[in-house]
N, C-alpha and C positions, 0 to 999 in steps of 0.2 A: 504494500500500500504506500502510494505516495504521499507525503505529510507534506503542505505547505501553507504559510501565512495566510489569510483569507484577506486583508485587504477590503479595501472600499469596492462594495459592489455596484458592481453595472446590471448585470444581468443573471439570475438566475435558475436553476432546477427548468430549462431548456428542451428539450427536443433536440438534439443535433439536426436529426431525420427531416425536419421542418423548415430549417433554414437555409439560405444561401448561401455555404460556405465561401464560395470564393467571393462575393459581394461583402462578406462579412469581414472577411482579409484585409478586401482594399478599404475598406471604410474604416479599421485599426491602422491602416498606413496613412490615410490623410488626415484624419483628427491624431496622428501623431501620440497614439495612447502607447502608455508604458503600465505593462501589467501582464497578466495572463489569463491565457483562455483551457481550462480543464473540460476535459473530457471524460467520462467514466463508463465504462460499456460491462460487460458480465464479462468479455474477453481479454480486457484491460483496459489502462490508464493512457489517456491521451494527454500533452501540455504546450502548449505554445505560448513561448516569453518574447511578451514585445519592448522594446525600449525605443521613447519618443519614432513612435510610429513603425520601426525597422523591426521584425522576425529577425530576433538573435540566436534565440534556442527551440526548438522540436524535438519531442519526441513520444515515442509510444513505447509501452510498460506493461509485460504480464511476469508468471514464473518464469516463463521459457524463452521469452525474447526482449530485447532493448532496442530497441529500431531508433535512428537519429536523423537529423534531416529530411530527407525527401524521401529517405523510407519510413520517418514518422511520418510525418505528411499524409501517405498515401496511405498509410496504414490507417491511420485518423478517420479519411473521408472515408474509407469503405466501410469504417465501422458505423459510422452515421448513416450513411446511407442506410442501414438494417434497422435504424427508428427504434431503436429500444436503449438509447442511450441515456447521460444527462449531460446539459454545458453550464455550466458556471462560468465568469467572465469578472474579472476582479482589478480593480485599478492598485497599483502601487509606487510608490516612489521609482528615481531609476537606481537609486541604491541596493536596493532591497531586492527589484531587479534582476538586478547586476550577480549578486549575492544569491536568489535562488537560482540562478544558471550554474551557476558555478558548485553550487550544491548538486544539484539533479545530473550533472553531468561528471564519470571521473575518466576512467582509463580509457573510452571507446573512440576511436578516431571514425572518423567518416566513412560509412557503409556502403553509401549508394556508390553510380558509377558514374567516375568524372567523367566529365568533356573534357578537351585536350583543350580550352579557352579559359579552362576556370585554374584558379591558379591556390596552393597552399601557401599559407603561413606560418612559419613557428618562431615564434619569442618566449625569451630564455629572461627569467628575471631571476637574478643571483641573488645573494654569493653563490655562485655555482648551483648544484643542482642536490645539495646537501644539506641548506641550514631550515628552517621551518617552513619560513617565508619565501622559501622556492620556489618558481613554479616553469612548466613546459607544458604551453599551450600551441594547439593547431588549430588557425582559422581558416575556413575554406569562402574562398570570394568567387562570385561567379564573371563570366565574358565582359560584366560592366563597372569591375572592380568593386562591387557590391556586397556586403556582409553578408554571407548566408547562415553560417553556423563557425562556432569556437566550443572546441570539448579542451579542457586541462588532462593531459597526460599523465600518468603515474609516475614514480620515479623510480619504477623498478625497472632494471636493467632490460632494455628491448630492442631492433633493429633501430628503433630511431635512436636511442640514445649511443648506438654504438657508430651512426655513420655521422651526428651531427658535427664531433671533433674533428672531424678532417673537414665539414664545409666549412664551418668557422676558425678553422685555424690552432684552436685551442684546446685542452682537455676542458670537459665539461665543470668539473670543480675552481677551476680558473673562469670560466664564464660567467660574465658581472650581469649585462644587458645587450640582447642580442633582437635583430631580426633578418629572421633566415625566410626568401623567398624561392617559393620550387614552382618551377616554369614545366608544367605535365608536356609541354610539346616537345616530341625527341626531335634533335637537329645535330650538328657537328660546330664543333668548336669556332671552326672560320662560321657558320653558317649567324653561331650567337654572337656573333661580335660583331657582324654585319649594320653599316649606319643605320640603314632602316630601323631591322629588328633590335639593336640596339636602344635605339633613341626609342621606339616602342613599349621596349621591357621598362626603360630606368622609370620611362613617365607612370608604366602600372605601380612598381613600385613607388613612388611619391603617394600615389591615391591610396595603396595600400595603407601605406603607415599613418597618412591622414586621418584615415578611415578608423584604425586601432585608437588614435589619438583623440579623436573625438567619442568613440565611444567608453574610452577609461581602461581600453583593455592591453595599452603600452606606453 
């Protein structure tokens, strides 16, 4: 069972089955709401955290599975569609936010399946990867440099934590504050250096980090 703050209600004890999900979406994106939208079905827990208008966090929750992103997503609408749900819809701070994301979400990196446009991110906030206040998060942005989801990484030894020191240069314990950007398109070294693709990548990356910066997550 999912536990989380209840927060200033908007809407509740819902029908999913009823409503216009995707209408309901865009209308959390232009009134710019920061809160979340629960889902409860007999098959599981659905969650969507919004912060000032932006889906930061998704997911869907039984015993047996964790679905993130746009396999929560799609996992969500199907289960409403079956009309035996309930939606609750609850305003909160962006702190608080910020905070049940970070809760809800630990070791699961992004399940679905990228497109070669959307591009990872992982920052590294120190001391290294050992003191409390550690942390190694992956954000995944899509073709328009656009926040779709951040899960925080574990700090138990995994492929990422073993290739990150050769991209950044450093052993991980030594990493103060990092951001490491991974370009899914495969190409050849002359190909990435190229002025075009070049000057294409540096500018994603700008938007990227802007994007972390504004929403508190670097």
């Amino acid at each position: 069972m999912i536990l989380l703050p209840r927060g200033n209600p908007v809407k509740e004890n819902i029908n999913p089955g009823k409503v216009n999900l995707a209408d309901a979406l865009g209308k959390m994106r232009q009134g710019k709401f920061t809160g979340y939208m629960r889902f409860d079905f007999p098959e599981g827990t659905g969650v969507f955290i919004y912060q000032e208008g932006r889906l930061i966090s998704s997911l869907f929750e039984n015993e047996r599975e964790h679905l993130i992103a746009y396999d929560g997503i799609s996992r969500t609408f199907d289960e409403s569609l079956n009309g035996n749900g309930k939606l609750n819809i609850y305003r909160l701070s962006t702190e608080l936010a910020h905070s049940i994301h970070t809760l809800l979400h630990g070791e699961v990196l992004h399940k679905g399946l990228m497109s070669s446009e959307e591009i990872l991110a992982l920052t590294i906030e120190g001391p290294g990867l050992v003191g409390p206040e550690s942390r190694l998060t992956a954000h995944l942005f899509d073709a328009d440099e656009s926040l779709v989801a951040s899960e925080e990484l574990g700090k138990e030894k995994s492929r990422v934590h073993n290739t990150l020191p050769m991209i950044i240069g450093r052993p991980l314990d030594a990493a103060y504050r990092e951001l490491v950007i991974i370009n899914r398109q495969a190409m050849s070294p002359a190909e990435q250096m190229g002025d075009d693709l070049y000057r294409r990548f540096a500018s994603r990356r700008r938007k990227i980090a802007r994007e972390l910066r504004l929403a508190g997550l670097f």
